[in-house]
Structure formats: structure tokens, C-alpha cells
Phi, psi and omega in degrees: 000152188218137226238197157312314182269158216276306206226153201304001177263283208283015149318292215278029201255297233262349156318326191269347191294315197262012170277016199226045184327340142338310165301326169250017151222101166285153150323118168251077175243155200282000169280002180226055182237126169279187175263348199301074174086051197015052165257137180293171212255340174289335187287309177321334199245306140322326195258332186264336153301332179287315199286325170297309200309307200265356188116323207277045190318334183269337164301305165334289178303346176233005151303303193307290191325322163292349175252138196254181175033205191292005160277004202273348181264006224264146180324323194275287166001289154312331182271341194269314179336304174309309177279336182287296195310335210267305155309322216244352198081006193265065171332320199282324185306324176282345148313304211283297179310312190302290196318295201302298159349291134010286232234338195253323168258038207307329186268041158208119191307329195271332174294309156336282190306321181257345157312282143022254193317317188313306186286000175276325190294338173257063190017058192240049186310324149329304163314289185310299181278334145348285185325296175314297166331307174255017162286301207339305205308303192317332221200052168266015179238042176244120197301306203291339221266318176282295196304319176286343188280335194269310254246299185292336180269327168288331187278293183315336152117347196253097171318287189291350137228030174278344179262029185269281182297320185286336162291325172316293179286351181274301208290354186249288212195075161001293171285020169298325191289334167293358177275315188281341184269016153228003178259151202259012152284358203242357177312355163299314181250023140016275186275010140288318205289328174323304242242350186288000000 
């Protein structure tokens, strides 16, 4: 899957967002209107995927901002949340938001997933395949979820089964190899993957 960002981590970020599209379509009926500037909190979350799409990070980030009260929990919120944090580099932020998703949505791959990624980027890569590790039952035909698992078992030293899970997300969604044959958590194994 292919996503806007450059590189294979935040592919496999933003890869877990659209396998559940629920999440990027709400009711626009006028009971789901938030307050931030009569703009609906849905139009707001939208306007801030056009603006990462395009770069526009401070933009982005005060579409978000602008929205008050219980719409700032609401899941779709969080996952943009997410991808702003994921953009800006705000690991810890992205744990937390990443963490809450999670725990708010369990039947949707992406607060996993960028919690996850969040805690790989500070290197707590143990912590990170845990995370995965008890998504896995909920998500067990989500190719990036096997493709990060493999990635964190290859960072971790366990060869057989990190090519265990990337056969796994290839066997899901092929096109993980072109991710995998440049991505440098996986360089160890560089010329198996070649060879698939």
C-alpha cells in the first residue's frame, strides 16, 4: 500500500488507517457538527489529511485544534491525530494518542499500529512488538501488522521469525517486498528477501 510519506515506516503507518474506512466516514447530518467555528468536526479532519498531503503541517495541526470539547476524542480525530504526530515526529505524542485509539478502537489496525511504530522510533522495540502482539488476534489478515512484526523480530535478532511474519504480509499483500527490500529495519535480511 502507498501512501504520501516518502518512507517505509510511515507507509506501514498510514497503510493501517485505510484498512477499516469507518473510521474516515462519519454522518454529516447537523447532530455531528462540532463547535470549533461552526466547521463540522468531520469537515476539520478532512481539511487536515489535504494539508498533510500537501505539507502543510501548521495547517494541518490547527484544523485539529480548533475543535472543542468531545469532539477532540472522538476516533477519527485520533487517528489524524496520529498521522500529525507521525509527520512532526512527535514520538511521545504518538504513543499516548496511538495508546488511546487502541484501547478506543481495538477493531481498527491503526492506533495499534502507530502506537507501535511510535515506540519503535524511541527505541523501545520490545514494547512495540508486545503492542502488536496482542492486536494480532483482532487483525489477523493486516499485512502491515505481520510486516512490522517482522521488522521488530529482525530489529530484535529473531531471524526465523521475522522471515516468518514478512512471509506472512507478502502472503497478504505482495507488494510488502518492495518496502522490504529498502527498508533498514529489515537489512539483515536484505538478500533472503531478495531471493523471495
Amino acid at each position: 500500500m502507498r501512501v504520501r510519506r516518502r518512507d517505509s515506516h510511515a507507509g506501514r503507518i498510514a497503510a493501517g488507517r485505510h484498512l477499516h474506512p469507518d473510521l474516515d466516514s462519519a454522518p454529516a447530518g447537523p447532530e455531528h457538527h462540532g463547535m470549533g467555528g461552526g466547521i463540522p468536526w468531520q469537515r476539520r479532519v478532512q481539511y487536515s489529511s489535504g494539508f498533510l498531503a500537501l505539507g502543510l503541517v501548521a495547517e494541518a495541526a490547527a484544523e485539529l485544534a480548533a475543535l472543542e470539547g468531545a469532539d477532540r476524542g472522538r476516533p477519527e480525530v485520533l487517528s489524524a491525530l496520529c498521522d500529525l504526530h507521525s509527520e512532526t515526529k512527535d514520538w511521545m505524542a504518538m504513543i499516548e494518542v496511538g495508546r488511546i485509539l487502541a484501547r478506543a478502537r481495538p477493531d481498527h489496525p491503526h492506533g495499534w499500529i502507530s502506537w507501535a511504530y511510535a515506540l519503535r522510533e524511541v527505541q523501545r522495540v520490545e514494547e512495540a512488538r508486545a503492542v502488536l502482539l496482542e492486536a494480532e488476534p483482532r487483525h489477523p489478515a493486516c499485512g502491515v501488522l505481520h510486516y512490522n512484526l517482522a521488522c521488530y523480530a529482525c530489529l530484535l535478532g529473531d531471524r526465523p521469525e521475522a522471515e516468518r511474519r514478512l512471509r506472512r504480509a507478502l502472503a497478504i499483500d505482495g507488494s510488502w517486498k518492495d518496502s522490504a527490500l529498502d527498508d533498514p529495519d529489515l537489512a539483515a535480511m536484505r538478500t533472503w528477501i531478495a531471493g523471495l
